[in-house]
C-alpha positions as CSV (number, residue, x, y, z in Angstrom):
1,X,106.5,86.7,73.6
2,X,107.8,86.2,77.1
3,X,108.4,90.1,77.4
4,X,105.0,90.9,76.7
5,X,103.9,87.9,79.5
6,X,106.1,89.9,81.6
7,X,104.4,93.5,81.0
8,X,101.2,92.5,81.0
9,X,100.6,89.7,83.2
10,X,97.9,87.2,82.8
11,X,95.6,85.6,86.4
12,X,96.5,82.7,86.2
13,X,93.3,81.3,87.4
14,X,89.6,82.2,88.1
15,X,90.7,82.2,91.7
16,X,92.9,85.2,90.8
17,X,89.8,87.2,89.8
18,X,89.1,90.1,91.9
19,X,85.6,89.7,94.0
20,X,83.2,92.6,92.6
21,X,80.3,93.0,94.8
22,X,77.5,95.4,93.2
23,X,74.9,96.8,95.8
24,X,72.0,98.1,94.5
25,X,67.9,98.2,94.2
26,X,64.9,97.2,92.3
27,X,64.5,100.3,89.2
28,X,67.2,101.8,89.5
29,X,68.6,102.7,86.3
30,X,72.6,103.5,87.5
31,X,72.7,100.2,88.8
32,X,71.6,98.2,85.5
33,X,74.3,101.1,83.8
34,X,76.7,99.8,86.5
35,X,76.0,96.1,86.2
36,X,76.4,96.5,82.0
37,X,79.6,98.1,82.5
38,X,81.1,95.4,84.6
39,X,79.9,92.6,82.1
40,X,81.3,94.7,79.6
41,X,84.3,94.4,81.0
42,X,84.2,90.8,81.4
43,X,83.5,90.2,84.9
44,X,79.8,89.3,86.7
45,X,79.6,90.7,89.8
46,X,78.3,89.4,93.1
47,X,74.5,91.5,93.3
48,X,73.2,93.2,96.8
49,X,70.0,94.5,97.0
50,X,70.6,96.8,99.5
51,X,66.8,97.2,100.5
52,X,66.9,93.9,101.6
53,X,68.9,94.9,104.5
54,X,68.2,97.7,106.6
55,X,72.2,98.0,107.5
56,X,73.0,98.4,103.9
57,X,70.3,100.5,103.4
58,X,70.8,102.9,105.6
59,X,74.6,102.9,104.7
60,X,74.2,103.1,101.2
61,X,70.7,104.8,100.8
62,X,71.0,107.4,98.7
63,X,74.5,106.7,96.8
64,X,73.5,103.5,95.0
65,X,74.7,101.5,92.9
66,X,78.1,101.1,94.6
67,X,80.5,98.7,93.3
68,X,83.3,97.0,96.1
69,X,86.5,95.8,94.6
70,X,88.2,92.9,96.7
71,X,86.8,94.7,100.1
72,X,87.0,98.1,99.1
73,X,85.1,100.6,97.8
74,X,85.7,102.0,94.5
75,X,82.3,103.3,93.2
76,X,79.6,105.1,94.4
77,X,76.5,106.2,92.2
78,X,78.9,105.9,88.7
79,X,81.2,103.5,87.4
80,X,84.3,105.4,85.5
81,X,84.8,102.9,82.7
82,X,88.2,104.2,82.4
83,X,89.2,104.0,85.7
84,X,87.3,100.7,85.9
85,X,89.7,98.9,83.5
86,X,92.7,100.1,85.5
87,X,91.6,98.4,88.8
88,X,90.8,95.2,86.7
């Protein structure tokens, strides 16, 4: 059992967890696919309405929903499911 421990480790704590922020907006329909696919995958993401900030929106206007990965940017507009579970 210890090998497989070893292949595939475990977090060992919540702490562990990546942070997933998810910017988006009111009706859009990407981000609720977006948001669905990160629950899916067992993690709830930190939500950013981006047309609450006129920084965000004018960064992120027209390529929403955009998911960040501990700092980074890994999604804009779709989120690969496959690729998804690799970052994870």
């Amino acid at each position: 059992m210890n090998f497989f421990r070893n292949l595939f480790p475990l977090r060992a704590n919540l702490s562990d967890r990546p942070d997933i922020v998810l910017y988006t907006r009111r009706g859009c329909h990407l981000c609720e696919v977006a948001k669905e696919t990160l629950l899916q995958q067992g993690h709830t993401p930190k939500e950013i309405d981006i047309d609450d900030d006129p920084e965000l929106r004018a960064r992120f206007d027209c390529c929403v929903p955009v998911v960040e990965i501990d700092g980074k940017i890994r999604f804009r507009g779709h989120v690969d499911k496959r690729l998804l579970r690799r970052l994870l």
